[in-house]
N, C-alpha and C positions, 0 to 999 in steps of 0.2 A: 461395311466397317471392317477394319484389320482384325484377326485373330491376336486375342495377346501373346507378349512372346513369352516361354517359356523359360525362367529364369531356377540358378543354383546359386544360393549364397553360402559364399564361403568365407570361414570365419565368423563364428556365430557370442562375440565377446559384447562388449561395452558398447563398443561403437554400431553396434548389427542394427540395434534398436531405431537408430537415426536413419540408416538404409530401408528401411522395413515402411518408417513415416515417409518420406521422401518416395519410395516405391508405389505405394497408394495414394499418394498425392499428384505423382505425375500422371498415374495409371496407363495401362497398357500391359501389364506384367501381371505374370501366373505362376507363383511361386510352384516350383518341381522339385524341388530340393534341396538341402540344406546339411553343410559339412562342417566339421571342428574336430578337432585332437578330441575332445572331451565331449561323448555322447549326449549328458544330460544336458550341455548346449547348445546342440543343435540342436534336442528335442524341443527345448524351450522355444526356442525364436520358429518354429514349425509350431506350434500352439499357438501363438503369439501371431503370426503372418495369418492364421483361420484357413487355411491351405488346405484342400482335400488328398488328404492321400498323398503327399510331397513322401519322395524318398530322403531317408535321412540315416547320417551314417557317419563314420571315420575315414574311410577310404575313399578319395577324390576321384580317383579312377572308379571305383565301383558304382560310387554313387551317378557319375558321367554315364555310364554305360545303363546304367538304369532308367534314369531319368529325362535322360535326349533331350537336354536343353537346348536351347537358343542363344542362351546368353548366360555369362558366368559374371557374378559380381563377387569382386575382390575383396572381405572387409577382413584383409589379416595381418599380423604382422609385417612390418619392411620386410624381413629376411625369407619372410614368405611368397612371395609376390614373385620371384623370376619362377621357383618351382609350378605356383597355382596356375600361370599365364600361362609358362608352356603345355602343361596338361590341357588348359583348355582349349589354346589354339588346337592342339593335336586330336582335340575330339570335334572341331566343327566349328568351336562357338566362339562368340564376341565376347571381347570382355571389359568393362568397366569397374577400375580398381581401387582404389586407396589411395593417396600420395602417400612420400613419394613411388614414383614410377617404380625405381628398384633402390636394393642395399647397396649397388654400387655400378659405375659408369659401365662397368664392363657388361653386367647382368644387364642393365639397361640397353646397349646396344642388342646384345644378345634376340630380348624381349621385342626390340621393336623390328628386327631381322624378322624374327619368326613370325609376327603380324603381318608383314608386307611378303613372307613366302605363300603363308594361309589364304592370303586375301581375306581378312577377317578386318573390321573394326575392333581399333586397341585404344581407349583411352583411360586418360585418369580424371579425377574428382580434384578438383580445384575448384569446388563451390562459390569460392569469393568473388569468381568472373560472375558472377551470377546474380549478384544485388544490386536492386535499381540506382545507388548512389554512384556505386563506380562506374555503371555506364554513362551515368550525367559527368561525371568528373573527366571522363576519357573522350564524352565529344567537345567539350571546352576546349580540352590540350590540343583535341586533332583539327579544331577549330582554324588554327592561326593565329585567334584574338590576341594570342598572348607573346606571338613572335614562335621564335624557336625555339622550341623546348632546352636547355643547357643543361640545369640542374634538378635533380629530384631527393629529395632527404626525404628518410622517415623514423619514426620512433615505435619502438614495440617496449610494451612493459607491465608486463602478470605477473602475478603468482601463485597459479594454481597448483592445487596438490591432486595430482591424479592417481599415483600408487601405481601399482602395476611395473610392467617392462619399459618406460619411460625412465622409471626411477635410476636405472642404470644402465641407459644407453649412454654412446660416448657421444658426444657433439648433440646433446639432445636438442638443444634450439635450434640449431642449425639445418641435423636434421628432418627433426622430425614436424618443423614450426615454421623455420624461417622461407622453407620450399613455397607456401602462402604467400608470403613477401614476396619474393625475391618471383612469384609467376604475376603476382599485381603489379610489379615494378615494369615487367617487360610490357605488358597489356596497356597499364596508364602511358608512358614512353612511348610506346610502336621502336621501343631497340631491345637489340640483344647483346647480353653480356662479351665486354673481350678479354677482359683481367681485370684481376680481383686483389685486393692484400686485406687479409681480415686479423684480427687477436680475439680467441675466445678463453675466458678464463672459467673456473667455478669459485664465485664468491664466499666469502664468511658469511655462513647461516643459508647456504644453500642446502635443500634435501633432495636435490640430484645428485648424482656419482662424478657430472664429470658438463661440463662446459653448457652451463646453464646462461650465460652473460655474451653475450658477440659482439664488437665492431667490425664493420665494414666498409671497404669501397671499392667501387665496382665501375672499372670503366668502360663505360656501353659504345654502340654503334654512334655513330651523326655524333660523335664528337660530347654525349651525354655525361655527367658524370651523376653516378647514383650512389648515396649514402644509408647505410642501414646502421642503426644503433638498438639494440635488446636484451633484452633480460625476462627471464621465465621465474624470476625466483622476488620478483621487485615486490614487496609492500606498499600497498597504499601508493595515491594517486594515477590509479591505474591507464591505460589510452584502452581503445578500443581492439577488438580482436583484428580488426583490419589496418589497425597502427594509424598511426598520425604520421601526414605528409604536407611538406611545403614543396611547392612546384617552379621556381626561377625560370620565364623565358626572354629572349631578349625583347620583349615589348610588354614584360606584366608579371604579376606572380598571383600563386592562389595557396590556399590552403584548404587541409581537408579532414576531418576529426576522423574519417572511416564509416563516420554513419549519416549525420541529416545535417552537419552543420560542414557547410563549404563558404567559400569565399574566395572574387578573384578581382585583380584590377588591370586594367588594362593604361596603359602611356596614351594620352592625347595626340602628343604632339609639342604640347607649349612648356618649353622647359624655364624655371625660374630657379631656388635654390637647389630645388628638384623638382621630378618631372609631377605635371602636374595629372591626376588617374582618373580616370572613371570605372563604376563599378561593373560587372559584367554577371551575365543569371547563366544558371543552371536550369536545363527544362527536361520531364521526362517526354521520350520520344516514342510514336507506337513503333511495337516490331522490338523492342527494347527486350535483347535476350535477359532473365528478369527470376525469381523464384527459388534463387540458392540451390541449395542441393537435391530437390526434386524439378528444378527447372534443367539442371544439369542432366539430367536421368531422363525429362522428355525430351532432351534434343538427342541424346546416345538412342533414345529408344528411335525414334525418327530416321535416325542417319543409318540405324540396322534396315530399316526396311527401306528407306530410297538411295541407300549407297553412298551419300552424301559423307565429310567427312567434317566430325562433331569438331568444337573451338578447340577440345583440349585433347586432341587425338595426341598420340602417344611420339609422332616424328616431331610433334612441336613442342609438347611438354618436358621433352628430354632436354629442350635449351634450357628451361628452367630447374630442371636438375641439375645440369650440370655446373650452374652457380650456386648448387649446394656444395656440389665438390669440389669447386675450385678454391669455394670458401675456408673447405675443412682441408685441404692441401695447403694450402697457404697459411691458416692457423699452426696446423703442426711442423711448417717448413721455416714460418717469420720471413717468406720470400712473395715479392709477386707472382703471381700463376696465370698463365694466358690461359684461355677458357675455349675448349674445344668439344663440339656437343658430337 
């Protein structure tokens, strides 16, 4: 049997609590340490994880050099995320982050330079690959049943009030929301973004600072065209955290609420006022990568020991960032933005 790996979490807020369930849920991991600007944070989630003896502290570096982890998980701030990464590539260790990747294209390159000097695994947390409904929705599409994929629309629309450093980030859906989208999009698809023209505004009775509303469209590889419409600030009638999508291919269309209700129909063949459909299933498949964000966490823990390289490794999730920023480029320009990762 493997030794667990030895793990430092950093950034010990809000979110630490979800990394901590998902850590003993995939298991394999021995908590070593545990970092935050604010001590009595880290002490907390160090009581909390039941950890013997985990170093705990302020200083990422000291705590690194103490602790001799294995693996560093990212749960901090955006603007956090180039500085925690390069530390811990520079100490040895792998690291599995937070979305997005980084606060910007630049630090993102930067980030994934230094993984691939290290030879370390770099990925991010895009837990959404991870639920048994999108893999059933993704082998339909990669099926054929439905022709060739052309069009993908979907719709996002919450209103949750979280507080915090969300409240006045700039492009908060965009950034901090729609990177979920916009990595589902590529995943369901099999394309990558090539330009984008988006408009985000911040609506009356919004309690964000600043571009809590987005449209988009985004023109993909194979000729795809993909629509995104969202709102973080919407009341009532809400869709699901993984959005509602309609799928258009040239032999069928499907729909897909995000959770357990899908639907797809496929062309016969015998056309009359229109074409006349039959219906097509969804099935789960074994081998089905599967278990959200502790399923995500035993395939990073996995891919540390056989080498292997995890779904959401850090050279492919940078394509899905960078349709966050060509999003918020073309928001703030009113211009299309060709999209280069």
């Amino acid at each position: 049997m493997n030794n667990p790996l030895r793990a430092v979490l950093v950034g010990c807020g809000g979110m630490a609590g979800a990394w901590l369930k998902a850590a003993k849920e995939a298991g394999g991991i021995e908590w070593a340490g545990f970092v935050d600007i604010r001590a009595e944070a880290a002490q907390k989630r160090a009581t909390e994880s039941g950890a013997v003896n985990p170093i705990v502290g302020t200083d990422l570096d000291a705590v690194l050099t103490a602790a001799r982890p294995d693996v560093v998980f990212d749960c901090t701030v955006p603007e956090a995320h180039r500085p925690v990464t390069l530390a811990a590539l520079a100490h040895g260790c792998h690291v599995l982050g937070e979305k997005p990747l980084a606060d910007s294209m630049a630090h993102a390159r930067e980030m994934v330079a230094a993984a691939a000097k290290a030879g370390k695994v770099y990925a991010v947390i895009q837990n959404r690959r991870y639920i048994p409904s999108i893999r059933r929705v993704q082998r339909v599409l990669a099926s054929g049943e439905l022709g060739d994929l052309t069009t993908v629309n979907c719709d996002f629309y919450l209103g949750p009030h979280f507080g915090g450093f969300r409240d006045q980030m700039r492009h908060v859906l965009l950034l901090d929301m729609a990177i979920h989208t916009f990595d589902q999009a590529r995943f369901l698809s099999g394309a990558d973004a090539v330009a984008v023209y988006c408009r985000s505004w911040n609506p009356a009775g919004s309690w964000y600072a600043h571009g809590a509303s987005a449209v988009a469209l985004f023109e993909m590889s194979n000729g795809i065209v993909f629509t995104y419409r969202g709102s973080w600030c919407a009341k009532g009638l809400s869709t699901s955290w993984e959005c509602d999508w309609r799928f258009l291919g040239s032999n069928g269309s499907a729909v897909w609420d995000g959770g357990e209700k899908f639907a797809a129909q496929q062309a016969t063949g015998t056309v009359a006022w229109t074409d006349e459909m039959r219906d097509v299933s969804w099935t789960v498949a074994e081998g089905d990568k599967t278990g959200g964000h502790a399923g995500l966490v035993r395939e990073f823990v996995d891919c540390v020991r056989t080498g292997r390289a995890p779904e959401t490794i850090c050279t492919d999730n940078i394509k899905s960032l960078a349709m966050v920023f060509g999003a918020i480029e073309s928001a703030e320009t009113g211009r299309r933005v060709e999209i280069k990762s």
